[in-house]
C-alpha positions as CSV (number, residue, x, y, z in Angstrom):
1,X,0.0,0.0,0.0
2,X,3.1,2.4,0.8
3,X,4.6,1.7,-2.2
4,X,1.2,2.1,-4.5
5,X,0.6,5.9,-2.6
6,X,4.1,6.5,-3.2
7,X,3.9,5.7,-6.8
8,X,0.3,7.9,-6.9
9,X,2.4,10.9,-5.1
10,X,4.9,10.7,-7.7
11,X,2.8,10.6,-10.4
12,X,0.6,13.8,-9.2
13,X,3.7,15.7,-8.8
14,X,5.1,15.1,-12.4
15,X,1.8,16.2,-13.4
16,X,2.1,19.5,-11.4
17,X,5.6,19.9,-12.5
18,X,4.4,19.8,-16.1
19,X,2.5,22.5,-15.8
20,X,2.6,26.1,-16.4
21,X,1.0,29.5,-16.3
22,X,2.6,31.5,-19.4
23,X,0.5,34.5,-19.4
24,X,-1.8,36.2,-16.1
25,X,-3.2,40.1,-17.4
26,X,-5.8,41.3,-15.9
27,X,-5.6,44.6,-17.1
28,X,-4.5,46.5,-13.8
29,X,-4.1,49.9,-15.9
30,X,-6.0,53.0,-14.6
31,X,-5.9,55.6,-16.9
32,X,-9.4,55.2,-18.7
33,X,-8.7,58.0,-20.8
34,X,-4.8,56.6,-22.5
35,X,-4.7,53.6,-25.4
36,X,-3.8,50.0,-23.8
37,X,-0.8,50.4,-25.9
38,X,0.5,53.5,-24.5
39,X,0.5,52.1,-20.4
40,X,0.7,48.5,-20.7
41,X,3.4,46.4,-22.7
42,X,0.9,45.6,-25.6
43,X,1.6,47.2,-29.0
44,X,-0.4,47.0,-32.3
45,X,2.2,46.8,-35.3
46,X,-1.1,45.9,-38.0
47,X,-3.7,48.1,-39.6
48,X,-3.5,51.2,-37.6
49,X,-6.5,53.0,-37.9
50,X,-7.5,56.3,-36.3
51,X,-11.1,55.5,-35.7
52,X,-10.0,52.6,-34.1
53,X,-8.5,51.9,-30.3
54,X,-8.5,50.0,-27.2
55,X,-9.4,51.4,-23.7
56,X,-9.3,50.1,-20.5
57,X,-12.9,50.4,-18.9
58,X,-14.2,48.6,-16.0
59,X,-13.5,44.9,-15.5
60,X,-15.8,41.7,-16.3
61,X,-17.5,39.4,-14.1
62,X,-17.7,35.3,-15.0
63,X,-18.2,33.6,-11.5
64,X,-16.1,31.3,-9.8
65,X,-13.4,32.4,-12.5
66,X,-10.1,33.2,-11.2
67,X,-9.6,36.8,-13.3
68,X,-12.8,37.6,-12.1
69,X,-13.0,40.6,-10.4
70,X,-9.2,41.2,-10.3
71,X,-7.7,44.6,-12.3
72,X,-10.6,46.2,-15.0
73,X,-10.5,45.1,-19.0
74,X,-10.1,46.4,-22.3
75,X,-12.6,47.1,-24.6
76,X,-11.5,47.1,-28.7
77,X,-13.7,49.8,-30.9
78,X,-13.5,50.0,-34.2
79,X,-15.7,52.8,-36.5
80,X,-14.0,52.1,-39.5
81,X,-11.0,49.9,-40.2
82,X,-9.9,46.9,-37.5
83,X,-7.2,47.5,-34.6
84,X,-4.5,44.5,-33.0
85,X,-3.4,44.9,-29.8
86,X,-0.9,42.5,-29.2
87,X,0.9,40.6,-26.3
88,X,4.2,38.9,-26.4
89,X,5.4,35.7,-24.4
90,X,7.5,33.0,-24.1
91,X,7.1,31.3,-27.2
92,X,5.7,27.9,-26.7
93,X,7.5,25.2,-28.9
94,X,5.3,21.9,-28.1
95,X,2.6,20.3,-26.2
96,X,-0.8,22.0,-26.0
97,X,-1.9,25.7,-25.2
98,X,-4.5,26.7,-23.2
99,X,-5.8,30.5,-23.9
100,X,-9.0,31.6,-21.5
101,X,-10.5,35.0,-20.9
102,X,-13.4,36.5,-20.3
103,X,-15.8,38.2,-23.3
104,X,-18.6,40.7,-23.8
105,X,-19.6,41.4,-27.7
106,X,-21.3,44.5,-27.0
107,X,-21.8,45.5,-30.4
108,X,-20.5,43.4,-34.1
109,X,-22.5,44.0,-37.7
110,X,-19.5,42.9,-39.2
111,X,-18.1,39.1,-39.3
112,X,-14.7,38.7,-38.7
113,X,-11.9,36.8,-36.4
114,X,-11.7,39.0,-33.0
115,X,-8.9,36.9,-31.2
116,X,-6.3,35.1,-32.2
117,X,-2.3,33.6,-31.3
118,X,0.5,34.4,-33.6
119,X,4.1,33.4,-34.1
120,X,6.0,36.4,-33.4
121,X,6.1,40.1,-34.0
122,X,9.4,40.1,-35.3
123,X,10.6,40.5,-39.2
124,X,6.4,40.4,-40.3
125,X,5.8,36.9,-39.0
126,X,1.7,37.8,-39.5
127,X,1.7,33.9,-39.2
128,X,-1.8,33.6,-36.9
129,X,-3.6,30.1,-36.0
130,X,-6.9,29.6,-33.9
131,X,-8.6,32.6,-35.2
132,X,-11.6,33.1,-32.9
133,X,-14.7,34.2,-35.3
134,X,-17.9,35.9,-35.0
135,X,-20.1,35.4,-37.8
136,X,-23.2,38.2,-38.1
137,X,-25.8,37.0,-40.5
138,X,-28.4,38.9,-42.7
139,X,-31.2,40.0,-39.1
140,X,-27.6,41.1,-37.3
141,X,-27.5,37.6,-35.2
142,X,-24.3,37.0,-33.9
143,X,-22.3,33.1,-33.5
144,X,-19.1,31.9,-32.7
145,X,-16.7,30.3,-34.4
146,X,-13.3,29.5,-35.7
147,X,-10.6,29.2,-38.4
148,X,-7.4,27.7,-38.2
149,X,-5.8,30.1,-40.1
150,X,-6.0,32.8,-43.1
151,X,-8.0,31.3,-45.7
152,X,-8.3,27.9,-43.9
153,X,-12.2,26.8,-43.9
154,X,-14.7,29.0,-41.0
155,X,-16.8,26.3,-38.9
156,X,-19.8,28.4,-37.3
157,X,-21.4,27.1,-34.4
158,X,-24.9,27.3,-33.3
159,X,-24.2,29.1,-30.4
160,X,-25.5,32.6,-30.4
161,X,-23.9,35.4,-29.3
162,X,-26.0,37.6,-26.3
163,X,-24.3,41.0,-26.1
164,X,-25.3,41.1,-22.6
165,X,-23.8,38.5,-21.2
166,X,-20.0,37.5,-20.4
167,X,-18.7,34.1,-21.7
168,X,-15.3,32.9,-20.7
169,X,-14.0,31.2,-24.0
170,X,-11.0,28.6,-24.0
171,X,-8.6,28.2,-27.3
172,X,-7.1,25.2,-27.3
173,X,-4.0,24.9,-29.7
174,X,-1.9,21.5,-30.1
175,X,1.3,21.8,-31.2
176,X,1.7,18.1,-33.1
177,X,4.6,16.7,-34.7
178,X,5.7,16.7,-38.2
179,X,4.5,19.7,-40.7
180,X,1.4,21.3,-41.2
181,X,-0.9,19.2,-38.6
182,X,-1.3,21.4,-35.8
183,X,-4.7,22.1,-34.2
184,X,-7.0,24.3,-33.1
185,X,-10.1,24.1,-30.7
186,X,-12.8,26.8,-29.5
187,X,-15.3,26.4,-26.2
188,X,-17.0,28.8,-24.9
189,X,-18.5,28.4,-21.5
190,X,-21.9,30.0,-19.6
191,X,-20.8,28.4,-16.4
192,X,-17.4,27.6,-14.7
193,X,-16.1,24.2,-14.8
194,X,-12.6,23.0,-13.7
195,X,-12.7,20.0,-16.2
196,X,-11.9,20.2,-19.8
197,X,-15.4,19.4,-21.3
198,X,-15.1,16.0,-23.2
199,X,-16.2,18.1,-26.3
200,X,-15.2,21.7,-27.8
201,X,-17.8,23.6,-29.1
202,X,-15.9,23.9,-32.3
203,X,-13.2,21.4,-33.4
204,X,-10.2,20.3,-33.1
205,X,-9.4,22.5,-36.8
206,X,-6.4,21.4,-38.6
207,X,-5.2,23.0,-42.3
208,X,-2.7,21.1,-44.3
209,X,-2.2,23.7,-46.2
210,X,-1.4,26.2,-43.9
211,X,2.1,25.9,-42.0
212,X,2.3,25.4,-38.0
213,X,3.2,27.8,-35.9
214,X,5.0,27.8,-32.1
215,X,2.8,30.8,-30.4
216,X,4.3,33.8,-29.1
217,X,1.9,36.5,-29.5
218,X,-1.9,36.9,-28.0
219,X,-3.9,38.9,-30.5
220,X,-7.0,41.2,-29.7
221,X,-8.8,42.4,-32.5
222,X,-11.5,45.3,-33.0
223,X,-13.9,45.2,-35.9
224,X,-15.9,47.9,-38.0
225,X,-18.8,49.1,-35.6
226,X,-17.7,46.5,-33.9
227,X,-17.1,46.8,-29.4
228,X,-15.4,44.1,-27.8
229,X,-14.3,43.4,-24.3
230,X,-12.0,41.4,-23.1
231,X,-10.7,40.6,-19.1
232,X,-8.6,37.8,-17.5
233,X,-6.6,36.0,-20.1
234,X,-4.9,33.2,-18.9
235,X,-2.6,31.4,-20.9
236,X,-0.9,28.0,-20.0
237,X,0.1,24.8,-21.2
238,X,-2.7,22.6,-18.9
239,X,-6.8,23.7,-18.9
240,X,-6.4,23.5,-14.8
241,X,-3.9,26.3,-14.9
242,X,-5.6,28.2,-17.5
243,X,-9.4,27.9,-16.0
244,X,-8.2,28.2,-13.1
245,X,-11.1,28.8,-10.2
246,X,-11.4,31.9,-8.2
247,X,-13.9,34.0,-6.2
248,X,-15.5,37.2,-7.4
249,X,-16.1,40.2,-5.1
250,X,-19.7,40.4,-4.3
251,X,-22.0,42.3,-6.6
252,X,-22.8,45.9,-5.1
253,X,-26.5,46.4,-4.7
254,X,-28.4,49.6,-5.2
255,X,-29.3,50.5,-1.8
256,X,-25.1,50.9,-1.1
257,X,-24.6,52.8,-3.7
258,X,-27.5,55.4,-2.9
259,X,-26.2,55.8,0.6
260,X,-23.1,57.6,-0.9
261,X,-23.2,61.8,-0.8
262,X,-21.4,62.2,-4.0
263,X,-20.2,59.7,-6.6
264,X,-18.9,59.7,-9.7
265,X,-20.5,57.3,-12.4
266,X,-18.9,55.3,-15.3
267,X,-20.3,52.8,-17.7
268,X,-18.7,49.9,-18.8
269,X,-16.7,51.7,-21.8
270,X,-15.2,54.3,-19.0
271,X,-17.7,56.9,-20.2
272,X,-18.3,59.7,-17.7
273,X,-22.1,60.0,-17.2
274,X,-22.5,62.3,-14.5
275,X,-22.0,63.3,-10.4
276,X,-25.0,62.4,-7.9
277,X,-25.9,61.9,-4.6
278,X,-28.7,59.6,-6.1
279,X,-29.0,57.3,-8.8
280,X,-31.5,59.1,-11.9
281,X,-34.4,57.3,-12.2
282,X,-34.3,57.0,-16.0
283,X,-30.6,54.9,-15.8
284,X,-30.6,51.4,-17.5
285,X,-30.0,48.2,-16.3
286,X,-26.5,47.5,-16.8
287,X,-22.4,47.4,-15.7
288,X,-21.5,50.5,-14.3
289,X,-18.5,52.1,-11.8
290,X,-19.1,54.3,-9.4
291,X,-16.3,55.9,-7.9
292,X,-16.5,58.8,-4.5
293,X,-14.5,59.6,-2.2
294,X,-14.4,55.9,-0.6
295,X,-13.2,54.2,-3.5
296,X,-14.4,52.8,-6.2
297,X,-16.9,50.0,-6.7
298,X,-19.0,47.9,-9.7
299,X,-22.4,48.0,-9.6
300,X,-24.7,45.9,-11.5
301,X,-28.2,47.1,-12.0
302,X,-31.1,44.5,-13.5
């Protein structure tokens, strides 16, 4: 029996050893008013566009999610033309890697890929695989899905996309050996779970036309008329480390907030809306920050 739990022991620790947290932001930048790339070490290098940015505003909510709650988030606009923020790490050079983050699509009327990993950002490696997609059909319906790379074949799922609510998608991305097999799969979750679902919701994706790629770079990426948050991305080589559990700081109900003098309210983009001692009767239900002279808290009003 000794020798069996010794084995077990030794076996779980491997496991452990194995594996690794590449990549924690949680978007702990507080200057609403400055571009992510101009306070943060992300940088956009690919169709620059004037009309098009990304702001912190205030943070997302998934429960039980570990980057719940922690730091604020970015939103990605786009009027015309799209926008790539983008995040170096270690590049990864085998085994499997396991992006999560939280996601709001407040606003899309165009379909396009709004996430994706990429090689590198040196020498105009624009090499991206696992190209998260939303597809927007003719009545302005929204659904996910994903491409393994430029060109490569778009799988749509049936899962419809509620701008009001916050999903915490996982890409999956395998890097296989030999050439031009890697893949590529997409979930997107309602509800926390600590266990990689037996099924994605899209995949695995593979293109053997396309070459493979060792990931280095996380992508964001805005749309035309398109608004997009993102919060928490967690990247690792195991689905534990990557959906990893947490605890998210209690929603703050009404009745606090009214018991403040003077506050300070924000929506969800960082938009200023006004100073009161009150909440206006007309305000929709909604994310907003409310910030006075005792700090700031998120309030969610239904």
């Amino acid at each position: 029996m000794k020798k069996f739990m010794l084995l077990v022991l030794s076996a779980l620790l491997s496991s452990l050893a194995g594996a690794e947290i590449i990549v924690v932001e949680n978007f702990e930048y507080d200057d609403f008013t400055t571009p992510l790339v101009n306070q943060s070490a992300w940088t956009n290098d690919y169709a620059t566009s004037a009309s098009a940015n990304a702001y912190i505003t205030g943070g997302l909510s998934f429960s039980s999610y570990a980057g719940c709650g922690v730091g604020n988030a970015v939103v990605v606009e786009g009027e015309t033309g799209s926008y790539h923020p983008s995040l170096e790490f270690t590049q990864q050079t085998e085994g499997t890697i396991y992006t999560a983050f939280m996601f709001q699509a407040l606003q899309c009327y165009k379909s396009g890929f709004v996430f994706s990993l990429r090689q590198s950002m040196q020498n105009n490696d624009y090499t991206m695989n696992g190209r998260i997609w939303i597809d927007v059909d003719d009545d302005y319906d929204a659904y996910f899905g994903l491409r393994f790379s430029k060109a490569s074949e778009i799988k749509v799922s049936s899962k419809k996309i509620d701008p009001q609510k916050v999903y915490l998608v996982v890409l999956k991305y395998e890097i296989v050996e030999g050439s031009n097999n890697d893949r590529a799969s997409l979930y997107v979750l309602d509800s926390f779970t600590s266990a990689e679902p037996s099924e994605p919701l899209i995949g695995p994706l593979s293109d053997s036309s396309k070459p493979d790629m060792n990931p280095g770079v996380v992508m964001l990426r805005g749309l035309d008329t398109g608004w997009f948050v993102y919060d928490g991305i967690r990247i690792a080589t195991t689905w534990e480390e990557a959906v990893a559990a947490g605890v998210c700081p209690e929603e703050v109900s009404v009745e606090l907030i009214e018991d403040d003098k003077r506050f300070e309210l924000y929506d969800i983009l960082g938009n200023y809306i006004g100073c009161f001692t009150e909440l206006p009767n007309d305000i929709r239900s909604g994310i907003y920050i409310s910030r006075s002279a005792n700090g700031s808290k998120k309030m969610v009003l239904r």
